[in-house]
TORTI-983242 format. One record per residue (C-alpha): residue number from 1; residue in one letter; x, y, z. Coordinates in nm, 3 decimals, always signed. Each point is the difference from the previous one (the first is absolute). Layout:
% TORTI-983242
pos/code/u/v/w
NUM/a/X/Y/Z
...
This chain:
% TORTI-983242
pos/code/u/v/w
1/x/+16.246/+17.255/+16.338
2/x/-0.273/+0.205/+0.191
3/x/-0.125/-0.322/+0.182
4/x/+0.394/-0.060/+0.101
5/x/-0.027/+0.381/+0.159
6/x/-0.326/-0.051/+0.130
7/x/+0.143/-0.337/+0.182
8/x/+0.327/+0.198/+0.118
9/x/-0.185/+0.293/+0.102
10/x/-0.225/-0.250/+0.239
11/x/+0.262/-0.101/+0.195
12/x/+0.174/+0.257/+0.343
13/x/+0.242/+0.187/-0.106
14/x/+0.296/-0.188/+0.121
15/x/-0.074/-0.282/-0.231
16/x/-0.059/+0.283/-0.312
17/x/+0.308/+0.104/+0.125
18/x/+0.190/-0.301/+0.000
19/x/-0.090/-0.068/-0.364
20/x/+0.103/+0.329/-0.137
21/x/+0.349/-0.071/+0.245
22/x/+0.064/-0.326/-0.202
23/x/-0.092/+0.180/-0.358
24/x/+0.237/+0.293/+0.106
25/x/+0.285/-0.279/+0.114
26/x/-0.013/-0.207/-0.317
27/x/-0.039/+0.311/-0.210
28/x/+0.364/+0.134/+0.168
29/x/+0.135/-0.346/-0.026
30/x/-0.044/-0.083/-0.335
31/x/+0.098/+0.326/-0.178
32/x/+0.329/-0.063/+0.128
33/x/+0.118/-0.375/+0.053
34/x/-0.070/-0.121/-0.320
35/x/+0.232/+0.233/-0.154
36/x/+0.261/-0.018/+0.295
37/x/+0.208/-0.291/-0.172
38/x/+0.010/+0.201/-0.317
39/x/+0.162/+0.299/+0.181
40/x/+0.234/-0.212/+0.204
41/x/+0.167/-0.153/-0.278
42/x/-0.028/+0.246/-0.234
43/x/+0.074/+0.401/+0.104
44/x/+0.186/-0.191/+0.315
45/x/+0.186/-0.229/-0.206
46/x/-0.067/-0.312/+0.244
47/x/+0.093/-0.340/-0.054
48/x/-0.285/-0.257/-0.029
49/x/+0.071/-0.203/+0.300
50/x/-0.017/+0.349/+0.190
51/x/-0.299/+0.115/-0.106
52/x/-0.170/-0.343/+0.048
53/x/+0.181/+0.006/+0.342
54/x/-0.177/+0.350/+0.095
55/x/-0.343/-0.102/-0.124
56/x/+0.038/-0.305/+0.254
57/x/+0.110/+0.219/+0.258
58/x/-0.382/+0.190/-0.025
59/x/-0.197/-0.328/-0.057
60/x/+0.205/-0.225/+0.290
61/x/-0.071/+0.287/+0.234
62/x/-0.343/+0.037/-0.050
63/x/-0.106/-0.381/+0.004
64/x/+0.205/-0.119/+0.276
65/x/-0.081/+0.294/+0.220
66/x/-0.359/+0.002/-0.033
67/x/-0.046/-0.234/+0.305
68/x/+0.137/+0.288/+0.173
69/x/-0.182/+0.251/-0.106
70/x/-0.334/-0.216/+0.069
71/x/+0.125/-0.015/+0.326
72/x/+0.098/+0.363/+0.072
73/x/-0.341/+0.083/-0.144
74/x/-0.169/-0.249/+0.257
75/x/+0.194/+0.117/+0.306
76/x/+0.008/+0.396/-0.078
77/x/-0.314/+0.074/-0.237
78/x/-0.089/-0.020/-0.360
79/x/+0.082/+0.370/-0.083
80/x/+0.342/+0.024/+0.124
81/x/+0.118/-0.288/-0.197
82/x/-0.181/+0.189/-0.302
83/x/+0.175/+0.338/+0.034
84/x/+0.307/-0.155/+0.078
85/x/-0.034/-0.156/-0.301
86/x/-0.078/+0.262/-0.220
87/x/+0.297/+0.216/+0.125
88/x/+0.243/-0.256/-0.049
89/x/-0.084/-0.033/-0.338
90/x/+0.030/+0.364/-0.038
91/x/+0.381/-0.031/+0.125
92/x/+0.056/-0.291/-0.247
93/x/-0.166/+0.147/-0.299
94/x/+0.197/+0.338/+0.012
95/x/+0.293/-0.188/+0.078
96/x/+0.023/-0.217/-0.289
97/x/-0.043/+0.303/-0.258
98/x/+0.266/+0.188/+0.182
99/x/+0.281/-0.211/+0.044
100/x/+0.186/-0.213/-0.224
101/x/+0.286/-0.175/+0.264
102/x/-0.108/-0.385/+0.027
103/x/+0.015/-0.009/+0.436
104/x/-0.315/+0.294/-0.052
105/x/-0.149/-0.167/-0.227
106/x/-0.019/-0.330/+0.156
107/x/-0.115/+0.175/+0.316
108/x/-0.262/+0.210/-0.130
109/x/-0.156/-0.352/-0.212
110/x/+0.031/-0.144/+0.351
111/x/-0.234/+0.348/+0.107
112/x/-0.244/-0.064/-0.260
113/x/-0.058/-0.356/+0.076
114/x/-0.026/+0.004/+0.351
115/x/-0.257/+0.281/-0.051
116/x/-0.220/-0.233/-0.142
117/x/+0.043/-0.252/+0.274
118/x/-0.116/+0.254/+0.251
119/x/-0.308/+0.085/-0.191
120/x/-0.182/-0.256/-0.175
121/x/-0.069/-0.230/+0.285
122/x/-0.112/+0.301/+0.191
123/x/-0.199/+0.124/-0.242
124/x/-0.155/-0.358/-0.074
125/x/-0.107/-0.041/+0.365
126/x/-0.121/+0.360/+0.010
127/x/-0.244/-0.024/-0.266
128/x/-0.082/-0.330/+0.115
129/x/-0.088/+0.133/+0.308
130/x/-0.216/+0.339/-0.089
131/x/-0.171/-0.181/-0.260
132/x/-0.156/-0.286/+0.236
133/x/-0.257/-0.231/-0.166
134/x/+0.065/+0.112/-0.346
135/x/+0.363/-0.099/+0.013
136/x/-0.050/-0.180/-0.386
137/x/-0.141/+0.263/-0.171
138/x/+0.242/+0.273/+0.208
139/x/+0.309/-0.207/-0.155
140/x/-0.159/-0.046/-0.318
141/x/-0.028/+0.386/-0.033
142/x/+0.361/+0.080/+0.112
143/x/+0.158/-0.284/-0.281
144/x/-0.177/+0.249/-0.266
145/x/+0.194/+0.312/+0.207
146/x/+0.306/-0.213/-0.042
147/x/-0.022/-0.132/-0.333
148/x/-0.081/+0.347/-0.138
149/x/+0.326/+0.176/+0.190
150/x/+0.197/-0.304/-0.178
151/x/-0.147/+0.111/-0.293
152/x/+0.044/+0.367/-0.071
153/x/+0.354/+0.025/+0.262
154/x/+0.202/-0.134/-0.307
155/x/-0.181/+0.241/-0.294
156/x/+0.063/+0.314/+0.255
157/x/+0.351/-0.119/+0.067
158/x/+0.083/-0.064/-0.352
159/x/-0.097/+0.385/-0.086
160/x/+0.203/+0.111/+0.318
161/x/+0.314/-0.265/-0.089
162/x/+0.023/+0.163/-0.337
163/x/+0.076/+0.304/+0.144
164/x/+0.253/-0.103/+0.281
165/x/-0.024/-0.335/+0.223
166/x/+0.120/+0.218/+0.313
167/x/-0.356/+0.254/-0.112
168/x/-0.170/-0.340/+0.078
169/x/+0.153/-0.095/+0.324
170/x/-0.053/+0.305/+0.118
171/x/-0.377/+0.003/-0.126
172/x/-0.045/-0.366/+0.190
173/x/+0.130/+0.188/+0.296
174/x/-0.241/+0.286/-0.019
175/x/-0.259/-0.236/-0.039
176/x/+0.049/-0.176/+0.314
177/x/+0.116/+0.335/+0.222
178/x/-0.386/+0.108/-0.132
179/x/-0.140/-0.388/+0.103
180/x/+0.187/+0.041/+0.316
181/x/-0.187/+0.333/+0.119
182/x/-0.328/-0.134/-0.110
183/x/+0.037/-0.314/+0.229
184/x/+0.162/+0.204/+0.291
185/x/-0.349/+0.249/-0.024
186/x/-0.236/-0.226/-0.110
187/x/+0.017/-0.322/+0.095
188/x/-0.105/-0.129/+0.338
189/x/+0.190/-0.158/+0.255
190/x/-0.090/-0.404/+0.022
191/x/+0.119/-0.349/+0.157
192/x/-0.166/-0.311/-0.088
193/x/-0.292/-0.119/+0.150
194/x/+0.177/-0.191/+0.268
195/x/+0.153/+0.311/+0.117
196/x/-0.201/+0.011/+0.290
197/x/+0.006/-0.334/+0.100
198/x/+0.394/+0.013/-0.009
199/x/-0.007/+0.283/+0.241
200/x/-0.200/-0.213/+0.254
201/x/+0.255/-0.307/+0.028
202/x/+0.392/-0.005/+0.035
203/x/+0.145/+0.109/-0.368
204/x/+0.174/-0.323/-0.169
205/x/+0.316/+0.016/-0.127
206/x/+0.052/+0.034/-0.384
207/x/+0.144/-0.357/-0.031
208/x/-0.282/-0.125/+0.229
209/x/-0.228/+0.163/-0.297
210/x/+0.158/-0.126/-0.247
211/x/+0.030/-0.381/+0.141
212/x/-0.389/+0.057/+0.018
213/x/-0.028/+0.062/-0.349
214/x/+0.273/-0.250/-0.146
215/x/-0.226/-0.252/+0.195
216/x/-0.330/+0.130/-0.151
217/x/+0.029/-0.280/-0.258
218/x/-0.257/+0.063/-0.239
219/x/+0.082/+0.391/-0.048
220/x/+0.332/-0.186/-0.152
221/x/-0.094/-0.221/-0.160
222/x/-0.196/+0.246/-0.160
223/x/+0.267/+0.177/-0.068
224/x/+0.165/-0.261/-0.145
225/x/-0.262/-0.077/-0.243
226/x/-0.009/+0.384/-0.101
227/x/+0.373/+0.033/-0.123
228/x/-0.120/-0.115/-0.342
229/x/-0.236/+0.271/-0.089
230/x/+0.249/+0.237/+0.066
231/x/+0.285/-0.169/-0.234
232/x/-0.270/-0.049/-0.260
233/x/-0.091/+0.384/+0.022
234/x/+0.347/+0.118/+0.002
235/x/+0.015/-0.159/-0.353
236/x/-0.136/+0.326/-0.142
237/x/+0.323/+0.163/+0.119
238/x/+0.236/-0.270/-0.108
239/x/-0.088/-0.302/-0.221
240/x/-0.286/+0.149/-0.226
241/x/+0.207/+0.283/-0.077
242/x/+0.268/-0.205/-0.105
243/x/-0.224/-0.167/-0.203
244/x/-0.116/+0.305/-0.181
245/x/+0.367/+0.074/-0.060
246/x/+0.114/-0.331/-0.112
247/x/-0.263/-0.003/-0.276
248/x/-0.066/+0.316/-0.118
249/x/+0.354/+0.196/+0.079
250/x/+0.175/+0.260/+0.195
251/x/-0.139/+0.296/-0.233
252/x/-0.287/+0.192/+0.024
253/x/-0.247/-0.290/-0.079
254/x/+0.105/-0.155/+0.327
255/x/+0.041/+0.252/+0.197
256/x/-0.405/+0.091/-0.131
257/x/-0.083/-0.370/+0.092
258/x/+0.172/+0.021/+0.344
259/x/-0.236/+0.322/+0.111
260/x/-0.264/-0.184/-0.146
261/x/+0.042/-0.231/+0.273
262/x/-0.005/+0.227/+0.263
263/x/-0.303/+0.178/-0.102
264/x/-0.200/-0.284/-0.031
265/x/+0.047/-0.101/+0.317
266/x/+0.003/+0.299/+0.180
267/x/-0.315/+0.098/-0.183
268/x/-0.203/-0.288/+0.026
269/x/+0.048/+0.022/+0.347
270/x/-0.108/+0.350/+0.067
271/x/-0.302/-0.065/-0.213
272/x/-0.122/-0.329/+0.148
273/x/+0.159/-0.071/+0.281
274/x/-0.337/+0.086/+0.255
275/x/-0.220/-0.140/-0.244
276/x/+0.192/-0.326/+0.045
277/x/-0.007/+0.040/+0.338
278/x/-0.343/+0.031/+0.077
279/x/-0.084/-0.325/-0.257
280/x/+0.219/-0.215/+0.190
281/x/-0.130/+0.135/+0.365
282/x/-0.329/-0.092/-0.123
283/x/+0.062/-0.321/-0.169
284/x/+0.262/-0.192/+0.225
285/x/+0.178/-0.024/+0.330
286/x/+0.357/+0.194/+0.039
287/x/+0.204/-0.308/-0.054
288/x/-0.184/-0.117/-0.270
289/x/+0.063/+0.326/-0.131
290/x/+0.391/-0.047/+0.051
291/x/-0.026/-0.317/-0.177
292/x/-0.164/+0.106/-0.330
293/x/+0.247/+0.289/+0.058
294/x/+0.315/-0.180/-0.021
295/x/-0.142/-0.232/-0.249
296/x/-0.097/+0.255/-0.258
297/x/+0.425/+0.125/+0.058
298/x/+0.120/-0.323/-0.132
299/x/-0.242/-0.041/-0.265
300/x/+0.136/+0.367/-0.077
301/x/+0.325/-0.161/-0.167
302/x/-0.218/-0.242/-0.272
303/x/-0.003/+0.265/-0.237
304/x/+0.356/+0.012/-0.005
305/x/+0.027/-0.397/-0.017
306/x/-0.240/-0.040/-0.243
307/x/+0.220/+0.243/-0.203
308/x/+0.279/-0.163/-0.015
309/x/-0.199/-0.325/-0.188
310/x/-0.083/+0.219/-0.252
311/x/+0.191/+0.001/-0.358
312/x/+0.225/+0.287/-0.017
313/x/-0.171/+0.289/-0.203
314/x/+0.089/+0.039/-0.375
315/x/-0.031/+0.383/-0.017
316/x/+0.150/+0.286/+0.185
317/x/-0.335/+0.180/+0.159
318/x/-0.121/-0.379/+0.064
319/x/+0.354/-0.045/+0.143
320/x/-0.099/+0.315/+0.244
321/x/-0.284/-0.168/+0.168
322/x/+0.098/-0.255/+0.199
323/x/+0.257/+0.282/+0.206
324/x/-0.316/+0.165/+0.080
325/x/-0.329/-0.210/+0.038
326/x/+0.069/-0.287/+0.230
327/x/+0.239/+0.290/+0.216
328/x/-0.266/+0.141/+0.020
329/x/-0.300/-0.210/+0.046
330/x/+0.237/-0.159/+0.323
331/x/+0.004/+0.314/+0.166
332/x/-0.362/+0.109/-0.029
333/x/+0.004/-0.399/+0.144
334/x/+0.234/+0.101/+0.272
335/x/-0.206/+0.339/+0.053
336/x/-0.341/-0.199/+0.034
337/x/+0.149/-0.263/+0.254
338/x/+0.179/+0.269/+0.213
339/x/-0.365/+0.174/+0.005
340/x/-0.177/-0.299/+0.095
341/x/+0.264/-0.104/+0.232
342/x/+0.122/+0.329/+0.199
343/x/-0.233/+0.122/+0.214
344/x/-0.098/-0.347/+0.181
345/x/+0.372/-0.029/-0.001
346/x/+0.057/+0.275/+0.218
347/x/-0.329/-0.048/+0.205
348/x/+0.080/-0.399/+0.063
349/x/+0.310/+0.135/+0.146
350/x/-0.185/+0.198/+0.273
351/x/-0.219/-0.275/+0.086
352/x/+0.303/-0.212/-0.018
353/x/+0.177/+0.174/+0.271
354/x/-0.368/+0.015/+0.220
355/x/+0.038/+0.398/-0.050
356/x/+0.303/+0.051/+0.215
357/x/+0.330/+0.154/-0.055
358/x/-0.135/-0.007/-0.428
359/x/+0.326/+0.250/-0.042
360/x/+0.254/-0.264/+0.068
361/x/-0.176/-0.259/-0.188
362/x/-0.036/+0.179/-0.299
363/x/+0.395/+0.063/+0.055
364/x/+0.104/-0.397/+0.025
365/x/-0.262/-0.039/-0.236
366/x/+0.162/+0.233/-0.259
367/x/+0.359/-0.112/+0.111
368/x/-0.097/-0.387/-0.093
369/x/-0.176/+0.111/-0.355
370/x/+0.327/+0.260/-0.041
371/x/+0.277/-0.346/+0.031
372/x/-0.246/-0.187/-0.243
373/x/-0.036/+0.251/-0.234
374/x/+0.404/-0.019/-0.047
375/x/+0.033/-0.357/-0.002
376/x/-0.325/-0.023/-0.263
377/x/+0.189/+0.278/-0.196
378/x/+0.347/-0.164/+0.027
379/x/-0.156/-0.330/-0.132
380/x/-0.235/+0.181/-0.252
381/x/+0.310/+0.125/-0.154
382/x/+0.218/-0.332/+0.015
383/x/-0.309/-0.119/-0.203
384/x/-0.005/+0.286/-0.244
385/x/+0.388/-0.095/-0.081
386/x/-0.026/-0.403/-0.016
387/x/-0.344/+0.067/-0.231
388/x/+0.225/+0.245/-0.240
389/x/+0.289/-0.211/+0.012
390/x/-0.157/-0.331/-0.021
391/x/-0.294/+0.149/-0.272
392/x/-0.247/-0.086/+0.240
393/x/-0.218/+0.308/-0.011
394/x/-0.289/-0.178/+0.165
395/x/+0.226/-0.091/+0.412
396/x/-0.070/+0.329/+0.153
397/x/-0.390/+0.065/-0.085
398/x/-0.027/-0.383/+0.090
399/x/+0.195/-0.007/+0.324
400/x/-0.229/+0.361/+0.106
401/x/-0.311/-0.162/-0.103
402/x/+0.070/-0.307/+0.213
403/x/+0.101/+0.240/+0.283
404/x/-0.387/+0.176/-0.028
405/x/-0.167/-0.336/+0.012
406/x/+0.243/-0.108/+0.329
407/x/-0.069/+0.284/+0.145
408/x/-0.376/+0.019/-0.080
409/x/-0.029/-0.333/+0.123
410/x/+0.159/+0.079/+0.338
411/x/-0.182/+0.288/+0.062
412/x/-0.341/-0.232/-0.049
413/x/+0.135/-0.300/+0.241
414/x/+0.061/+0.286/+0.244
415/x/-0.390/+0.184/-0.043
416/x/-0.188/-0.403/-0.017
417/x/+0.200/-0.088/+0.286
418/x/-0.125/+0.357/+0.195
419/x/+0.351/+0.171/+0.062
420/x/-0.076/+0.253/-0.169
421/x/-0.310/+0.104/+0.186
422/x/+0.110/-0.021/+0.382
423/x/-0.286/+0.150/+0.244
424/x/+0.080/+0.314/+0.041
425/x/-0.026/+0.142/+0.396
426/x/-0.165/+0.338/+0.038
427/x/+0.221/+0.298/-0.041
428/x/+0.024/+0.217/+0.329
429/x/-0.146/+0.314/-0.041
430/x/+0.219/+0.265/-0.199
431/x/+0.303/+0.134/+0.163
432/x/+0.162/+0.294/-0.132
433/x/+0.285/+0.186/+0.137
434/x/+0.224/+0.285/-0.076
435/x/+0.321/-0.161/-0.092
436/x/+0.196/+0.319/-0.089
């Protein structure tokens, strides 16, 4: 932990500030949305199909409006997009603990999601920007700030939910209205590195930009190849959980196993994730990196297939087991290929894009990964249901292991045949400007 603050701490303190910004975010987020559904359709009294309609609402507006946002963030500055951001989410928060018609609710899910489409490509190209050169081990440092606001958000909002859901809106809020000052007083004003040379030539039209980058074929293709490490991930949110329920129940043993999940892989992350880093950095180029990456995600789901050749257990603690080993041992799987895959990911993106207008590539980037995570999801689950109904327990962790060694093998045709590594031209000298 003290070489993880010593590596923070050697970075300007936009980038120190950025990671603490993304903690503080994911902290606010998660001690509220994962018990959102809970108070919808219980102390509301909501009908399923509304409650799944309002949690669309949030993630539709945040993945099909982050092109937008990467845009904004390109044409008006990285911290505008950030605070704007951040206050949004303020109004959407404090909304959703303080009304209970469906129209406000609907609008303030819209709020929240739409937030997060304003700030994470911004934020992306900011750090990616301040942090130069060390891009990799920048990004590799702000997925442990991440993974540890995923982690403790839901313990802190379970102690605030058992008191009142509306104490932990209004928390989430707080939380945010505090980020939002900080970032107003602290962080500095920035545009991307072509800032400068976009003030020296006629400005092009969005759709002109984003012709540019549809025809920028292997930053798509790229992100074509990436959808599958995102579906695989997800799995610790959807399919391994499921899992853990299936086999060892809806009581307290599975709700145990379930948080078992989560803290493996949040933990494992926080504790390795630079150490992984800095092997790989050493050891191979970035899209070899990606490859092994993705790879180790689908090998992630053998556990689980392996488990379901096994004779059923004859006693009830040996009954117990397979809920919570190979659940688990696919998620520290999961947790080990996100490490070794994330930070090239998000620094192959910037060289990708030749290190102009990053914002609104990060935002198509995230929009393309956002449709194929709820496609992948949508077909996870139709292969949850024909396994169950069919007793074919072994479809889904064969059809996701098959989708890691695709998309592993993409992601290599794409490095041996050099799309991955364009030339990258000199960046202009830094521009910064106050953007208000």
């Amino acid at each position: 932990m003290r070489s993880t603050i010593a590596q923070v701490r050697s970075y300007e303190g936009s980038v120190q500030l950025l990671m603490v910004n993304q903690f503080t975010i994911n902290l606010g987020f998660y001690m509220l949305m994962p018990y959102l559904a809970t108070h919808l359709a219980g102390p509301l009294g909501l009908a399923g199909w509304t409650v799944g309609l309002i949690l669309g609402v949030r993630n539709f507006s945040q993945q099909g409006m982050f092109l937008i946002g990467g845009t904004l963030a390109d044409r008006l500055g990285y911290k505008p997009m950030i605070i704007a951001g951040l206050v949004l989410r303020i109004a959407g928060f404090a909304t959703l603990g303080l009304v209970d018609s469906v129209p406000a609710l609907l609008a303030a899910s819209a709020a929240t999601g739409l937030a997060g489409a304003l700030f994470n490509p911004a934020t992306r190209a900011y750090l990616a920007a301040d942090a130069g050169e060390r891009r990799v081990e920048a990004f590799a440092l702000f997925n442990v700030f991440y993974q540890a606001g995923i982690l403790l958000g839901p313990l802190v909002g379970m102690v605030l939910t058992g008191v009142d859901f509306r104490v932990t809106c209004l928390v989430a809020a707080g939380i945010f209205a505090v980020l939002s000052a900080v970032q107003i007083r602290a962080l500095p004003a920035r545009r991307g590195n072509d800032a400068g040379e976009r003030e020296t030539r006629p400005r092009e039209g969005v759709l002109t930009q984003w012709r540019r980058i549809l025809a920028n074929r292997p930053f798509l293709l790229f992100s074509l190849a990436m959808i599958g490490s995102y579906v695989m991930t997800f799995q610790v949110y959807l399919a391994l959980p499921l899992e853990v329920r299936r086999l060892g129940g809806e009581g307290t043993f599975g709700t145990a196993a379930v948080a078992v999940l989560f803290a493996v892989s949040g933990l494992s992350t926080i504790l390795f994730q630079t150490r992984v880093t800095a092997w790989c950095k050493a050891r191979m180029e970035p899209g070899r990196a990606l490859t092994w990456g993705l790879l180790t995600m689908g090998v992630a789901f053998v556990p689980l297939l392996a488990a379901t050749a096994l004779p059923a257990p004859d006693s009830p603690l040996w009954a117990r087991l397979p809920a919570v080993v190979p659940p688990a041992l696919s998620a520290l799987l999961l947790a080990v290929g996100t490490m070794v895959a994330y930070p090239f990911e998000m620094d192959t993106i910037v060289r990708l894009c030749g290190d102009r207008l990053v914002a609104t590539h990060y935002g198509l980037y995230n929009t393309v990964c956002g449709v194929g995570i709820a496609l992948g999801n949508l077909l996870t689950g139709a292969a949850l249901d024909a396994a169950r109904s069919a007793g074919m327990s072994a479809l889904p962790w064969l059809a996701l292991f098959t989708l890691g060694l695709g998309c592993s093998a993409a992601l290599y045709a794409l490095h041996r045949t050099g799309r991955l590594a364009p030339p990258t031209p000199a960046a202009p000298a830094r521009a910064e400007a106050m953007t208000g």
